[in-house]
N, C-alpha and C positions, 0 to 999 in steps of 0.2 A: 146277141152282139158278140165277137172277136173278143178273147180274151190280147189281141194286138190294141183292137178298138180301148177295151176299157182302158191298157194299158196308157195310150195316147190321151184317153182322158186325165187320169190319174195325175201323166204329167204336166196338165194344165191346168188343174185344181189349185187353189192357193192353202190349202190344206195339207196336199202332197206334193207342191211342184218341188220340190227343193230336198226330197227325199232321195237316197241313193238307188240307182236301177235297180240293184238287185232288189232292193224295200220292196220297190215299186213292183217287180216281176212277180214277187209272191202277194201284194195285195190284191193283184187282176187277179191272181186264180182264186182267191175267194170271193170276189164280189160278184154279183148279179145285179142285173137293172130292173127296174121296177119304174113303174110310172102311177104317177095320182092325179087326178082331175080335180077342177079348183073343188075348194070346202071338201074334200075329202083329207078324213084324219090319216097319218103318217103312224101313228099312236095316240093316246089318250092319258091323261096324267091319271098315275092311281095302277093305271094295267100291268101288268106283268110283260115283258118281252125279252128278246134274245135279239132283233134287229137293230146295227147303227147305219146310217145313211150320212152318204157324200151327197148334196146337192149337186148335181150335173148342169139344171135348166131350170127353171123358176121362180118360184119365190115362199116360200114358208112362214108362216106364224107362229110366235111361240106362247100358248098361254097360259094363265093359271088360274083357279077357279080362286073366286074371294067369296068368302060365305056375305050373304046380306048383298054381293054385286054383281053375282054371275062369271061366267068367263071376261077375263081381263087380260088382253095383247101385251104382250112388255116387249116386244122385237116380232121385227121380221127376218129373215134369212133369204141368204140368195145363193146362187152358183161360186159354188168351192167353200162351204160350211159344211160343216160338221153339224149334224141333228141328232140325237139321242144316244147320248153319250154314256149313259147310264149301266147298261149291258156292259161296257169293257170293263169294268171295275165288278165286284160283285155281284153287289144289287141289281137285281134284273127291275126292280119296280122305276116304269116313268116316273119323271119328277115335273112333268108340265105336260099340255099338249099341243102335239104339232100338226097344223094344216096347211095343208095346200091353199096355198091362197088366186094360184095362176096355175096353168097345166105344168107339171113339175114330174122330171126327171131325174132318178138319181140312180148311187149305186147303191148297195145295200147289202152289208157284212153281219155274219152271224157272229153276237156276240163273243161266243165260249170257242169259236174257231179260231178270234182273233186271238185270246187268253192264249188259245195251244201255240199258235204260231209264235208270239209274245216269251212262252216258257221256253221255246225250241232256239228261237233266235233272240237271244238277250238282246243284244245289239241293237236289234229293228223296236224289239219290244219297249227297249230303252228312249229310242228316239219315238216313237209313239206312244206313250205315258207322258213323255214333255209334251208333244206335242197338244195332245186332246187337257192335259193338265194347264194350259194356254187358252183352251177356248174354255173353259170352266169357270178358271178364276175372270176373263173378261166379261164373260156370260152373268156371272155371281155380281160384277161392278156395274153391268149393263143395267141389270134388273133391280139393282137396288136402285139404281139412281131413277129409273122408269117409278117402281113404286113411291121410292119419295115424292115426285111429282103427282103420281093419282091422287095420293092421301092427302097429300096436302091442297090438291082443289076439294079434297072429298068438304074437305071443313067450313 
């Protein structure tokens, strides 16, 4: 794919649409595409990795293993989310797992090259720390309130 293409995607994400061009000029030249077929894992909770993913086409699951209940779904995702957030911060360890739940295209940023672009252009790096700091804390409210519903049929 055209780093024009990804570009054009980029500005169509609700992730990035509302980024300034130039953001956007330097996120296509690090992304690459990637495609997963349904029930194929994106990552695994527990794994170590360096990949974040923009949802382009699809749809994703997020899950997390409960001892005594197996894997447990607390959201699905769809085109213009953000999936594995984890790699831009330190921590390379998943904190859940994600699958393909439908044939799902995305883009797919190496973690520690976003870090450098992030050290190099404060600015970008600034607006993208809010940004992904946005889907965390709703992600963090999303799933508490999924888990209070499990547990509380569990009883």
């Amino acid at each position: 794919m055209s780093n024009d293409t990804i570009l054009d995607l980029l500005k169509e994400l609700h992730f990035t649409q509302d980024f300034e061009p130039q953001y956007l000029e330097k996120l296509a030249q690090l992304a690459r595409t990637a495609y997963f077929p349904p029930n194929d894992a994106l990552f695994k909770e527990g794994d170590m990795g360096d990949t974040i993913y923009l949802i382009t086409e699809g749809q994703v699951s997020i899950e997390f293993y409960v001892p005594g209940r197996g894997p447990i779904k607390v959201m699905t995702l769809s085109a213009g989310e953000l999936v594995g957030w984890s790699p831009f911060f330190a921590g390379k360890l998943y904190t859940a797992t994600a699958r393909a739940l439908i044939p799902t295209h995305v883009l797919a940023f190496n973690g520690t090259d976003l870090q450098v672009l992030c050290q190099v252009d404060h600015a970008l790096g600034c607006v993208l720390a809010w940004r992904v700091a946005e889907v965390v804390t709703g992600r963090l409210k999303a799933t508490r309130l999924q888990l209070l519903d499990i547990f509380a049929s569990a009883d």
